[in-house]
C-alpha positions as CSV (number, residue, x, y, z in Angstrom):
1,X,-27.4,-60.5,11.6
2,X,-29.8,-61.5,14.3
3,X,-32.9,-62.3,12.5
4,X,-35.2,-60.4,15.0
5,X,-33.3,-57.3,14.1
6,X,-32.9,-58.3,10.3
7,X,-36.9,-59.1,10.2
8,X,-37.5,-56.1,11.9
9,X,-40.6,-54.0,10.4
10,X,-38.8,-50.8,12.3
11,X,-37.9,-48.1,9.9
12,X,-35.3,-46.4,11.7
13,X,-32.9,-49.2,11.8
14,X,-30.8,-49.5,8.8
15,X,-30.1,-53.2,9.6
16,X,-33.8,-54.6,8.3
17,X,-34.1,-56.3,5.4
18,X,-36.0,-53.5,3.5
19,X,-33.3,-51.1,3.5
20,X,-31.1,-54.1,2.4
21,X,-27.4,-52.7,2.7
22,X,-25.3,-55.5,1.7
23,X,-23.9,-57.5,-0.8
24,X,-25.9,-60.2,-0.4
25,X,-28.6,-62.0,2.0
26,X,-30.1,-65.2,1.6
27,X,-34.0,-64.9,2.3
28,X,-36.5,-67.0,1.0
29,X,-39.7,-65.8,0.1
30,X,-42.6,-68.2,-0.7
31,X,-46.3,-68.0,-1.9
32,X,-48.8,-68.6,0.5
33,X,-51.9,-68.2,-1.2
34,X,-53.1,-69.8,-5.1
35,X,-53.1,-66.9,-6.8
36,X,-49.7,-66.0,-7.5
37,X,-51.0,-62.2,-8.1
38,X,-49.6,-60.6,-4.6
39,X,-46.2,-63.0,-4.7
40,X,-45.5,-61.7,-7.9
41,X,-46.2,-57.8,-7.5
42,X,-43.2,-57.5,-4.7
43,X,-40.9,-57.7,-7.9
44,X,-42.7,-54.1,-9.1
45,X,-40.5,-51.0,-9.6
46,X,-43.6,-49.0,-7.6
47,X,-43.2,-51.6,-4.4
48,X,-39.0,-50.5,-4.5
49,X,-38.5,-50.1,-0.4
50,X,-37.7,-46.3,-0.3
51,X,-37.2,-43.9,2.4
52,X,-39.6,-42.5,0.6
53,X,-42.2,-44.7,1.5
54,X,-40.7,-45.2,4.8
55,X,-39.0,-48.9,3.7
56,X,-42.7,-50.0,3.5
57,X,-42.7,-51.6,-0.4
58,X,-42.4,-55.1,-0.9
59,X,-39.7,-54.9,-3.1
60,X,-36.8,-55.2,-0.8
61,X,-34.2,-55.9,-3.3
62,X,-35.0,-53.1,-5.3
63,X,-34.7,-54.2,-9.0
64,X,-36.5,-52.8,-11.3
65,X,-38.0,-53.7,-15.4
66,X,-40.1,-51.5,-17.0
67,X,-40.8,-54.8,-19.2
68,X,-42.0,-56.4,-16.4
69,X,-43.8,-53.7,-14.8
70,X,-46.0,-53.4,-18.3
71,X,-46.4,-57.2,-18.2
72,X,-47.7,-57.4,-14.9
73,X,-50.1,-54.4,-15.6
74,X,-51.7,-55.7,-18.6
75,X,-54.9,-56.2,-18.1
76,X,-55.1,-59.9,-19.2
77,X,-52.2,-60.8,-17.5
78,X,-53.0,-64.8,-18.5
79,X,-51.7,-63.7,-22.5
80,X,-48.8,-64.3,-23.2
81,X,-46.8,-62.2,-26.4
């Protein structure tokens, strides 16, 4: 896949990586900033890419914990159970 195409923020082309209609793709994703807050939300069931939200969430791959979900919702995310 030619990455202009795969990279593509255009939401009628099934080939971008947010409707991600393979097997498998090999994308690395890296934090930018020092809080790790916004790198670790795109792993939230609510940021799923969905037609639904035009293949807009940041959650490209789609997976989904409701553990997680909880964790990363708590309001004191720094505790630890």
């Amino acid at each position: 896949m030619v990455a202009s195409v795969f990279f593509s923020s255009d939401a009628a082309n099934p080939d971008t990586y947010t409707h991600f209609y393979c097997d498998a793709a090999d994308v690395q994703h890296h934090m930018t900033q020092a809080d790790p807050q916004f790198f670790m939300n795109q792993h939230l069931s609510s940021q799923a890419a969905t037609k639904e939200n035009k293949w807009q969430g940041r959650n490209i791959a789609r997976w989904q914990s409701k553990e997680y979900d909880e964790v990363y919702n708590r309001p004191n995310r720094n505790s630890i159970r």
